[in-house]
C-alpha positions in Angstrom: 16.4 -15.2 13.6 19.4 -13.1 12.2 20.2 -9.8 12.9 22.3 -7.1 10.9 23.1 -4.0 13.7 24.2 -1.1 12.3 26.0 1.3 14.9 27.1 5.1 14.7 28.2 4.6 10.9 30.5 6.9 9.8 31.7 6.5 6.3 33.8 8.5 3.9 35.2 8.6 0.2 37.9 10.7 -0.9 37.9 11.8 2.3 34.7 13.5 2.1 32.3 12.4 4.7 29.4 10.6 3.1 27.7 9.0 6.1 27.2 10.6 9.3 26.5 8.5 12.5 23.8 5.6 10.8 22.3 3.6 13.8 19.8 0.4 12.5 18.8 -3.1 13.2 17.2 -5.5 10.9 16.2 -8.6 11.8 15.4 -11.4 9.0 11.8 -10.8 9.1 11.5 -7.6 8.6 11.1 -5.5 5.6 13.0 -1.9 5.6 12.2 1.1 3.0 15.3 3.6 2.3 14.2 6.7 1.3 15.4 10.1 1.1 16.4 12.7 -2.2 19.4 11.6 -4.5 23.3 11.7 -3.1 22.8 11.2 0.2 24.3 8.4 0.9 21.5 5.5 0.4 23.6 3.5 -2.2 26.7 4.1 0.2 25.2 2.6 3.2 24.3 -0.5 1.3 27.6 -0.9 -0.7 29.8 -0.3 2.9 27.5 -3.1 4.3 28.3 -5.6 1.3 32.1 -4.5 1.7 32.8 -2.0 -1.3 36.4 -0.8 -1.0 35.9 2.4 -2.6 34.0 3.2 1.0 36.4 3.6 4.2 34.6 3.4 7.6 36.1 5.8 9.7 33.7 5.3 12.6 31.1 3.1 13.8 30.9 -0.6 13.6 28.3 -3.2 11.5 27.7 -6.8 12.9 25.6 -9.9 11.7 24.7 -12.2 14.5 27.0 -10.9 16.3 30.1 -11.0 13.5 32.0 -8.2 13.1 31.3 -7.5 9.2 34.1 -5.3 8.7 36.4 -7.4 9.2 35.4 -9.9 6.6 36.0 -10.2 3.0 33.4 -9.8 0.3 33.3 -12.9 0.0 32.6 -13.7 3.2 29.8 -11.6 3.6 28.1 -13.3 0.8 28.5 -16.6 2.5 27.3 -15.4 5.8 24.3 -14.4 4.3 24.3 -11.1 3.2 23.0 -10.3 -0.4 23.6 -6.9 -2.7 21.0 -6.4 -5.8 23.1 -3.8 -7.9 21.4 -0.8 -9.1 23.8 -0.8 -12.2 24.9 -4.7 -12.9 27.7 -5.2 -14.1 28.6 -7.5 -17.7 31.0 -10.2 -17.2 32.2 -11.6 -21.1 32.7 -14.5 -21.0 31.0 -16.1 -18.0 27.6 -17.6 -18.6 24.8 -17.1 -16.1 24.6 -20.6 -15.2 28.4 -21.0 -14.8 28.7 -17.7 -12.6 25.5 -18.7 -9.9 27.1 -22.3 -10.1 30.6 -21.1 -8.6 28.3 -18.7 -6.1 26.2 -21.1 -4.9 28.7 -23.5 -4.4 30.9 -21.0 -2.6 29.1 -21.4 0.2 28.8 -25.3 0.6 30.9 -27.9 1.5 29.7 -29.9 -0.8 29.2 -29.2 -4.4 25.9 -28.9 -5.8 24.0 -31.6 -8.2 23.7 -30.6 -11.6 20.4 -32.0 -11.6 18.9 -29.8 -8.4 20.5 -26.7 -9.6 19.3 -27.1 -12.8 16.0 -27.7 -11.3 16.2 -24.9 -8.9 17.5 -22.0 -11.7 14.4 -23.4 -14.4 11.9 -22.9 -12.0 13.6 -19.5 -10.9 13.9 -18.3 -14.6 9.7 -19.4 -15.0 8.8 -17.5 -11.1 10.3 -14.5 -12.7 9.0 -15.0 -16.5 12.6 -14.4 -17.9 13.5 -16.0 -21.2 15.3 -20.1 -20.4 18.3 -18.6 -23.2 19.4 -16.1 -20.7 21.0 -19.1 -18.4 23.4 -19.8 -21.0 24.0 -16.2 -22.1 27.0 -14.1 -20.7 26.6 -12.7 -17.5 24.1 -9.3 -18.2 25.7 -9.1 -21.8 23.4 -7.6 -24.0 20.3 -7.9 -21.7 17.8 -5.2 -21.4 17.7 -3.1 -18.2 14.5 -5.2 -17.1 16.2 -8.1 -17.9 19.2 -7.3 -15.5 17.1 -6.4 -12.7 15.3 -9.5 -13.2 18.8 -11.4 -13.2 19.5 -10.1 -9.7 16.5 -11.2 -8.2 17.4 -14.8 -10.2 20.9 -14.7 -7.9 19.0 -13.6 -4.9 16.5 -16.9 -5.2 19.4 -19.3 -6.0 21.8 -18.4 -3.4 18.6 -18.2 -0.6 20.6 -15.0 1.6 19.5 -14.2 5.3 19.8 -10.3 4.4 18.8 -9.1 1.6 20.0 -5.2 0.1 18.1 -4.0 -2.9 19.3 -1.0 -4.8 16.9 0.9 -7.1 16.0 -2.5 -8.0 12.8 -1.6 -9.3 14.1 0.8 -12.0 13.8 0.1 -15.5 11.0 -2.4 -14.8 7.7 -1.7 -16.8 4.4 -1.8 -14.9 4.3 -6.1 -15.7 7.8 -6.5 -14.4 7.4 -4.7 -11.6 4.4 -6.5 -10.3 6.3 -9.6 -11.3 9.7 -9.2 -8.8 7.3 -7.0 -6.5 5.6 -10.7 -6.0 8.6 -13.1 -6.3 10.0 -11.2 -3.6 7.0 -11.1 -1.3 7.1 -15.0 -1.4 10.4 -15.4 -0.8 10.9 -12.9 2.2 7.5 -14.8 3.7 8.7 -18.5 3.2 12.2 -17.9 3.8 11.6 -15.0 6.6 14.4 -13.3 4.9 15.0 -9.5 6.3 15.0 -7.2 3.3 16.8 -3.5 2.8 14.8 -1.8 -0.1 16.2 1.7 -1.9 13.6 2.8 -4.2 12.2 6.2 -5.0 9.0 4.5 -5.9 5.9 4.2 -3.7 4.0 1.8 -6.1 6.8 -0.5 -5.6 6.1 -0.3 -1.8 2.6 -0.7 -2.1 3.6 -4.4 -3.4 6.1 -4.8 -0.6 5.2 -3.2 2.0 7.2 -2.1 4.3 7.4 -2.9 8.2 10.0 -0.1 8.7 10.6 2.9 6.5 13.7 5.7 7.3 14.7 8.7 5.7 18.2 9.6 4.9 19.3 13.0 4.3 22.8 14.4 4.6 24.1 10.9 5.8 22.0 10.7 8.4 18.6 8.7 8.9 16.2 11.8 9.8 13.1 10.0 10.5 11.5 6.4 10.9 8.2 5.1 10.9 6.2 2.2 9.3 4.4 1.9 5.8 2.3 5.0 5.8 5.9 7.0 6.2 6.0 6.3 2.1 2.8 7.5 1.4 3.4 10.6 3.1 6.6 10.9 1.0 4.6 9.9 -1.9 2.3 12.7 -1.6 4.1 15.6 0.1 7.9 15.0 -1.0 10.6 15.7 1.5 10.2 19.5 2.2 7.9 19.1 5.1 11.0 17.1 7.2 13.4 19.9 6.0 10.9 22.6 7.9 9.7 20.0 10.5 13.6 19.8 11.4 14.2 23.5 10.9 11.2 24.3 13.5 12.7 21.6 16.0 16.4 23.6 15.8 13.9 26.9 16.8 12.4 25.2 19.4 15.2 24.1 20.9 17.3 27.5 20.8 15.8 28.7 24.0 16.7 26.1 26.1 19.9 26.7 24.8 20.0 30.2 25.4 18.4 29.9 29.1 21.1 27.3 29.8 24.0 29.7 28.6 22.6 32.5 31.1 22.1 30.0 33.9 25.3 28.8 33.8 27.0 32.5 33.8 25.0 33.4 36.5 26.0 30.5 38.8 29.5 31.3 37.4 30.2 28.2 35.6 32.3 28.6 33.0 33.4 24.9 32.4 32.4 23.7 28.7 
């Protein structure tokens, strides 16, 4: 089993603070749901784990199996076993498909694959995910569809087989077909493979095809609440007010305690903070 440990994350860029104190464990079977409103800090938290250098930790510490993952390259992230679906691919002119999962795949052997099982392997990828056998020998995202893009991530997440695996918005731009298509695609490969998964998505109906075994909610940096599956529902249903005044109502309750603690201590004279 493999295990990514997040500890008391703090991350910042242009040195405003985007993430403030993130504590999570995932372990390669499990399936996690990011949620939480837009800008704060969901992307970031994915993109610092993958090694982003626009992102400087300034506190906190990420292992994998023990590694300490901030002091590794990109690159060897990747070939440790950690995987980063884009929610904006990139296009690369001038690199086919097949030429740029070649180089990845053999990145992390010693050996260099066969042409004839990686050709194998990426044909019956392209036909699990129902995406056009021309898009192999097209350049890298250039002039594919949104759909088709997402589609091509989940392609580089079956051929390079990672132990952790960070989705980002993957599901947007998919119609209702191609949802259900990488919705399933996925399901198979995290049960076969018992590869831990790290989903961002705003979308319930793409949880209800992967559902979740742990679900969190990030707002302002910080992961406010975690349950399981019926967490999203909730969301679905009721949107994110209800934790706003469910948090609010806690910082009431609470004042009291602090009050009656302040008097305590001045009555027993002790001023020491």
């Amino acid at each position: 089993m493999h295990k990514l440990t997040i500890k008391n994350l703090h991350v910042s860029i242009d040195d405003k603070e985007i993430l403030k104190g993130i504590d999570l464990e995932i372990n390669s079977h499990e399936i996690h749901a990011i949620m939480g409103p837009n800008g704060n800090g969901k992307s970031t938290l994915l993109s610092t784990i993958m090694g982003h250098p626009r992102y400087e930790v300034t506190e906190g510490s990420i292992t994998f199996d023990g590694e300490d993952v901030l002091e590794m390259e990109v690159d060897e992230r990747s070939r440790a076993g950690l995987f980063l679906g884009m929610q904006y691919p990139q296009e690369v002119s001038g690199v086919t498909n097949s030429d740029f999962l070649k180089s990845a795949i053999n990145a992390r052997r010693e050996t260099p694959v066969g042409l004839y099982d990686f050709v194998k392997s990426m044909e019956s990828n392209l036909e699990k995910l129902r995406m056009k056998p021309d898009l192999a020998h097209r350049f890298l995202n250039e002039g594919f569809s949104g759909g088709e893009k997402k589609r091509n991530e989940i392609l580089q997440l079956l051929m390079l087989n990672p132990h952790i695996a960070m989705l980002d918005e993957i599901d947007s731009g998919l119609d209702i077909d191609a949802l259900h298509i990488v919705a399933n695609v996925l399901k198979e490969a995290q049960n076969e493979r018992q590869m831990g998964l790290m989903v961002v998505s705003h979308y319930e109906r793409f949880f209800e095809f992967i559902e979740p075994t742990h679900t969190h909610i990030m707002i302002d940096g910080k992961i406010v609440l975690s349950s399981d599956a019926s967490l999203v529902r909730k969301i679905d249903q009721e949107g994110y007010d209800w934790i706003d005044a469910k948090r609010a109502d806690e910082k009431v309750e609470k004042r009291p305690e602090s009050i009656a603690s302040s008097v305590l201590k001045e009555a027993l004279g002790d001023t020491h903070d």
